[in-house]
Structures are given as structure tokens and as C-alpha cells.
LODO-556788 format. One record per atom (N, C-alpha, C): residue in one letter; residue number from 1; atom name; y, x, z. Coordinates in Angstrom, 2 decimals, always signed. Each point is the difference from the previous one (the first is absolute). Example, Ala and Ser with C-alpha at 12.3 -4.5 7.8 and 13.67 -1.06 7.14 Angstrom:
<drenzas>
{'a' 1 'N' {-5.69 +13.19 +7.80}};
{'a' 1 'CA' {+1.19 -0.89 +0.00}};
{'a' 1 'C' {+1.20 +0.90 +0.00}};
{'s' 2 'N' {+1.05 -0.35 -0.72}};
{'s' 2 'CA' {+1.19 +0.82 +0.06}};
{'s' 2 'C' {+1.09 -0.77 +0.73}};
</drenzas>
This chain:
<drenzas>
{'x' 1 'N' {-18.65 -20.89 -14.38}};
{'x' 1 'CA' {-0.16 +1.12 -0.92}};
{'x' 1 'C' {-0.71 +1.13 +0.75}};
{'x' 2 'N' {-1.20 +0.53 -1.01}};
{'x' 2 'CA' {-0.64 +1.04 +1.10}};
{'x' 2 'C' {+0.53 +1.28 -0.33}};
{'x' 3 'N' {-0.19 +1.01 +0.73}};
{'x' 3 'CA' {+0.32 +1.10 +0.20}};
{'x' 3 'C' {-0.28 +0.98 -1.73}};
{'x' 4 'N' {-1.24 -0.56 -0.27}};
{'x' 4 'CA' {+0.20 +1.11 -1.50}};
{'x' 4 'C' {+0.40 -0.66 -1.37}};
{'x' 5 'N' {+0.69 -1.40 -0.01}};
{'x' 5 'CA' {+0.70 -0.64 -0.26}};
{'x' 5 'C' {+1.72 +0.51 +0.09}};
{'x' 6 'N' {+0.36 +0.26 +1.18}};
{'x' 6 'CA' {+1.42 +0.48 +0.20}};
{'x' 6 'C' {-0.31 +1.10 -0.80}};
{'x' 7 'N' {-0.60 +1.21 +0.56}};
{'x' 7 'CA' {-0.16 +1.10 -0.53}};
{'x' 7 'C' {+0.33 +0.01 -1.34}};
{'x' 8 'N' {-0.73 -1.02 -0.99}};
{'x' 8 'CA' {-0.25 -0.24 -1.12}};
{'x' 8 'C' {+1.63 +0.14 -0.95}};
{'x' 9 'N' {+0.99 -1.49 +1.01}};
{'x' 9 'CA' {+0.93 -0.28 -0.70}};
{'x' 9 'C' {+1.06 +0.95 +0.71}};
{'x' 10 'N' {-0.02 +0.71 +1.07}};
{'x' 10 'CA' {+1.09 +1.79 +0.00}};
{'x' 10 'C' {-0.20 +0.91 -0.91}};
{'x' 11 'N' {-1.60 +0.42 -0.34}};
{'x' 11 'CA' {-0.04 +0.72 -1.15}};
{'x' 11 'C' {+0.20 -0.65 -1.38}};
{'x' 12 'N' {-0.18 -1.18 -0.03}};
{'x' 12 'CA' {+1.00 -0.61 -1.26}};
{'x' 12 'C' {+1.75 +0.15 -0.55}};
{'x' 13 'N' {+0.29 +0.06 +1.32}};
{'x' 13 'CA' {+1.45 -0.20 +0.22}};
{'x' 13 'C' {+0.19 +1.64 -0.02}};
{'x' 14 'N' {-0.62 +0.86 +0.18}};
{'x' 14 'CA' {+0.46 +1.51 +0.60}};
{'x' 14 'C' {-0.35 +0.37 -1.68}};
{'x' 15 'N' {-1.10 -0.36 -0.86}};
{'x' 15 'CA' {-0.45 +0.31 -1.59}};
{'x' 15 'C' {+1.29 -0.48 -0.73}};
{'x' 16 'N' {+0.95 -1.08 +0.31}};
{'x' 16 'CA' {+0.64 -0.27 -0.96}};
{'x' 16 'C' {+1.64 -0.22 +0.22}};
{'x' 17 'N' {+0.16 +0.32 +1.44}};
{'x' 17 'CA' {+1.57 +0.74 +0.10}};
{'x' 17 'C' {+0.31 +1.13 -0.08}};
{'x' 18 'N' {+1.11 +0.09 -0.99}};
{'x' 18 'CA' {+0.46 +1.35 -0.20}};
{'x' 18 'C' {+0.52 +0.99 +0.94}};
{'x' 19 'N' {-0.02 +1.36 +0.40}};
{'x' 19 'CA' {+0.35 +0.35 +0.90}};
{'x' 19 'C' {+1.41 +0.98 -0.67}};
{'x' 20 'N' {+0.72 -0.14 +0.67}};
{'x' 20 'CA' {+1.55 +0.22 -0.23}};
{'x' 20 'C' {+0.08 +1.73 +0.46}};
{'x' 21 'N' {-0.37 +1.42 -1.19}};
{'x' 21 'CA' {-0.45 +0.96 +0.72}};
{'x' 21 'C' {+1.80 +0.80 -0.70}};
{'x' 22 'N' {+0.80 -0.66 -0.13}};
{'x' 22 'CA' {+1.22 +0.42 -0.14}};
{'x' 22 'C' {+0.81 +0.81 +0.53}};
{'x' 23 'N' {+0.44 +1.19 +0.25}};
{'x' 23 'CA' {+0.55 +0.93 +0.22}};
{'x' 23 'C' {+1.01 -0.72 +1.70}};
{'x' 24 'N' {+0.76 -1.27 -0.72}};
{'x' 24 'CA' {+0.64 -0.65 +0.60}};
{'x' 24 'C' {-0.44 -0.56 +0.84}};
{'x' 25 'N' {-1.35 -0.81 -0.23}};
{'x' 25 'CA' {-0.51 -0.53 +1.20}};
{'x' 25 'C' {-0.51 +0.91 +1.30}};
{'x' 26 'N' {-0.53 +0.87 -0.85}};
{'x' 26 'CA' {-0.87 +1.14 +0.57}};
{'x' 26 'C' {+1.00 +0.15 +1.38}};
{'x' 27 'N' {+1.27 +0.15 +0.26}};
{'x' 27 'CA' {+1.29 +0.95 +0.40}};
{'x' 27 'C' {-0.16 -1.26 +0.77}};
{'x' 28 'N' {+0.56 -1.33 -0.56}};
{'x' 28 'CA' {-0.26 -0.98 +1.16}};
{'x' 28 'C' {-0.54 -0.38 +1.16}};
{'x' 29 'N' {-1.87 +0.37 -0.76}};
{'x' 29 'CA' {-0.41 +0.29 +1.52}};
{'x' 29 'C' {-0.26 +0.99 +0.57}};
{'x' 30 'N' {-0.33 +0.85 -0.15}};
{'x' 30 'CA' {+0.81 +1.70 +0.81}};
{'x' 30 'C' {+1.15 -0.42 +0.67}};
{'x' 31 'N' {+1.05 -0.86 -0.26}};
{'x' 31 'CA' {+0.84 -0.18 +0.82}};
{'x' 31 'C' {-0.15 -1.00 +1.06}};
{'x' 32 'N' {-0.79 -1.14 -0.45}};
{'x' 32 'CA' {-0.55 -0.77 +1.34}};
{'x' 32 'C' {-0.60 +0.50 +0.82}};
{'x' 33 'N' {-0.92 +1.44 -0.45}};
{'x' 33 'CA' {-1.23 -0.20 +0.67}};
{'x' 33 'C' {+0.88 +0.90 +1.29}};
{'x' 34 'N' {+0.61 +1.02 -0.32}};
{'x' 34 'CA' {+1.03 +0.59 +0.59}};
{'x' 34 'C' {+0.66 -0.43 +0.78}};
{'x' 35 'N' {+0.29 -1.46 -0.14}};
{'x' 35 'CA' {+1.11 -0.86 +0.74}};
{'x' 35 'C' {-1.23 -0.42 +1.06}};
{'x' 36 'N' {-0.71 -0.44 -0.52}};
{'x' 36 'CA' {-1.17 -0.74 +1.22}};
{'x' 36 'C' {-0.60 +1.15 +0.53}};
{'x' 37 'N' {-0.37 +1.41 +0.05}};
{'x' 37 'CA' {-0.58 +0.68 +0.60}};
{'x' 37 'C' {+1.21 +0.54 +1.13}};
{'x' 38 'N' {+1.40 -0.13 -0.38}};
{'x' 38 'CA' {+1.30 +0.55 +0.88}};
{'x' 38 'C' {-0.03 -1.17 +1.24}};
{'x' 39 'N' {-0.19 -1.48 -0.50}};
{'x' 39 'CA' {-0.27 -1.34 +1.02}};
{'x' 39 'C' {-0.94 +0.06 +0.82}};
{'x' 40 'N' {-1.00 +0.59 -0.84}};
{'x' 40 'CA' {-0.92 -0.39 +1.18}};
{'x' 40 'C' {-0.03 +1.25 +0.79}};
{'x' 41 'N' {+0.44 +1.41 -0.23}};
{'x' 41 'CA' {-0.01 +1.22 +0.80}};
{'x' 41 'C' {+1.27 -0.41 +1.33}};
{'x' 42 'N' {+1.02 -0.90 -0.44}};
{'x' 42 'CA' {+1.05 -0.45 +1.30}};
{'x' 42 'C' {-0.71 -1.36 +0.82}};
{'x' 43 'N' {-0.71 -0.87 -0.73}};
{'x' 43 'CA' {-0.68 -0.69 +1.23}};
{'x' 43 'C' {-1.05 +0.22 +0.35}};
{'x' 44 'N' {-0.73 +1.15 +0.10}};
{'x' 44 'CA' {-1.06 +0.60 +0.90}};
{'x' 44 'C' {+0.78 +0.79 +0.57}};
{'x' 45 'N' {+0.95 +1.11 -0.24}};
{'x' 45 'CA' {+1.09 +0.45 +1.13}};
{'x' 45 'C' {+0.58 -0.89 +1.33}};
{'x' 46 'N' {+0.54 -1.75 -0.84}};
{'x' 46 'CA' {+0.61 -0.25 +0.64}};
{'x' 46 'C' {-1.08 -0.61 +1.12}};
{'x' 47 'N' {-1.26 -0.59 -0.22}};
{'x' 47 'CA' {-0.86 -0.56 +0.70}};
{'x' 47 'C' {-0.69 +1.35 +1.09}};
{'x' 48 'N' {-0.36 +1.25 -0.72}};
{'x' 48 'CA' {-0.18 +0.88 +1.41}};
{'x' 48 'C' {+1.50 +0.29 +0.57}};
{'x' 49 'N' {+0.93 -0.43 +0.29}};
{'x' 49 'CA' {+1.31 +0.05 +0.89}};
{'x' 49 'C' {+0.15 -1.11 +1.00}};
{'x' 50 'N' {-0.72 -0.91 -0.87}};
{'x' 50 'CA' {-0.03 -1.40 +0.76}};
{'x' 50 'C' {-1.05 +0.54 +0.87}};
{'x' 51 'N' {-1.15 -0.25 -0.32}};
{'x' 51 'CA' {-1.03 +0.32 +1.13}};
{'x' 51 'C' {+0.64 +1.22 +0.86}};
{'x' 52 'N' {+0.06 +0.90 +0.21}};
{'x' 52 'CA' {+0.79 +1.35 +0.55}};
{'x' 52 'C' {+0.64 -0.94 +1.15}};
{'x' 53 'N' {+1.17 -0.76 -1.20}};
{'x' 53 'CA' {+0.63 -0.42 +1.32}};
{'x' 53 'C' {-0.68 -0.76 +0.66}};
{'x' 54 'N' {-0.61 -1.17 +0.07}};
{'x' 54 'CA' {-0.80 -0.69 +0.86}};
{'x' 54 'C' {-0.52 +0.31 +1.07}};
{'x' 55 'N' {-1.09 +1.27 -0.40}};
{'x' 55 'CA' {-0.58 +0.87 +0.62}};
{'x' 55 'C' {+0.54 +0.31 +1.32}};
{'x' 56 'N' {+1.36 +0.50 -0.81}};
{'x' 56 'CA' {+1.19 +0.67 +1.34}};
{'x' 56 'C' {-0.06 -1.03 +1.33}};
{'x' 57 'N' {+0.61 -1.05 -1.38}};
{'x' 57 'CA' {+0.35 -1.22 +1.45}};
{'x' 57 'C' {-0.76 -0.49 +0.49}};
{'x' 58 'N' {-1.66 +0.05 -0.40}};
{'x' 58 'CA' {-0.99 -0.02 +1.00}};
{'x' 58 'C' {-0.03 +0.98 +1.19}};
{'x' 59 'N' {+0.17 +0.64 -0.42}};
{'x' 59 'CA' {-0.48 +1.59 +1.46}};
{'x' 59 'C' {+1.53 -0.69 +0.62}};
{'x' 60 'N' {+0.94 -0.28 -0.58}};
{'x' 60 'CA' {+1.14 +0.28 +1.42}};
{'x' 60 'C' {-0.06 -0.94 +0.50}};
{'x' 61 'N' {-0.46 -1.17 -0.76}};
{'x' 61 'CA' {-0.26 -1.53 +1.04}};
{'x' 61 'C' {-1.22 +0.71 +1.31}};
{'x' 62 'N' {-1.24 +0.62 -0.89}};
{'x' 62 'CA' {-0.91 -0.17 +1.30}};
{'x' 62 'C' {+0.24 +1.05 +1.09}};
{'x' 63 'N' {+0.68 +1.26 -0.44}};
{'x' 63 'CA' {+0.65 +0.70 +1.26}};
{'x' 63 'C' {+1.12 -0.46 +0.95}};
{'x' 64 'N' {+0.83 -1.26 -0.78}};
{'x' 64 'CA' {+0.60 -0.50 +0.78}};
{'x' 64 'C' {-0.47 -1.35 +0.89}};
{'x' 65 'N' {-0.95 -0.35 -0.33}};
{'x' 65 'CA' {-0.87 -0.67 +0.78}};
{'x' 65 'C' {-0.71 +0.49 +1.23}};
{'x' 66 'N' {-0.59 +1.18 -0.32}};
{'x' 66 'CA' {-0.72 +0.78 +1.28}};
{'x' 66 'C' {+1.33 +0.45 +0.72}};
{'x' 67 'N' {+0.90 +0.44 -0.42}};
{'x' 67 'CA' {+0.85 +0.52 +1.01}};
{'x' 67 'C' {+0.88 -0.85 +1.04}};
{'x' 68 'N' {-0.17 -1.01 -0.74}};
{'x' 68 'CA' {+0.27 -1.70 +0.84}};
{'x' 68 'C' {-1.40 -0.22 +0.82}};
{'x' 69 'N' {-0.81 +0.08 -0.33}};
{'x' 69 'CA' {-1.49 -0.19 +1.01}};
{'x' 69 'C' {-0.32 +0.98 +1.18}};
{'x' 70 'N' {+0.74 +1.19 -0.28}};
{'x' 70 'CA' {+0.06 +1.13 +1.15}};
{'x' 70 'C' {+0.95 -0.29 +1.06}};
{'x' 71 'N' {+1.31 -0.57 -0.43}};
{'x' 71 'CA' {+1.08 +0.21 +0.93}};
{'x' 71 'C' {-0.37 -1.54 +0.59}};
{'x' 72 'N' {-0.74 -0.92 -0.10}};
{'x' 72 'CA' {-0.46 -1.19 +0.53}};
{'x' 72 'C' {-0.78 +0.84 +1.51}};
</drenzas>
């Protein structure tokens, strides 16, 4: 299937499903989107903490390396 073929049958499919603009739904996703913007704001927190720490335990591994290479 070529490319303006697909095109063809999404805008088919997008012309003839109804879109659900219900008060109720509406609230639904406002509330997902809410839920997924709170998820993903704690695992980019939690991933710069991770790196942070890493970081750390890089520098104290390699200062504790040189300070083992001095007293040699």
C-alpha cells in the first residue's frame, strides 16, 4: 500500500467517525491528559536523579582511584 493510498483510507476513517465532543468525554480527557503530563513530569525527575546519582558515583569512584594511585 503506497503512501497516498494510506493517507487516502485515514482521511476516510477520520470523514466518517464520529467525534465524541461531550461535556463528559471532554472532562475525561483533561483528566488523562493531566494524569500523563503528572507521569511523565515524575519520570524525567526521577531519571535526572538517576543520572545525578551516577554522576556522583562516578567522581567518587575516580577520586578514589587516584588517591589509591598516589599512596602507591
Amino acid at each position: 500500500m503506497d503512501s497516498n493510498s494510506k493517507k487516502k483510507q485515514i482521511q476516510s476513517l477520520l470523514d466518517t467517525t464520529p467525534v465524541d465532543t461531550s461535556a463528559e468525554h471532554i472532562k475525561q480527557l483533561k483528566d488523562e491528559l493531566l494524569k500523563l503530563r503528572i507521569e511523565n513530569a515524575y519520570l524525567k525527575e526521577l531519571r535526572r536523579l538517576r543520572l545525578e546519582e551516577e554522576a556522583l558515583l562516578k567522581k567518587q569512584r575516580e577520586s578514589s582511584t587516584a588517591s589509591e594511585e598516589t599512596s602507591n
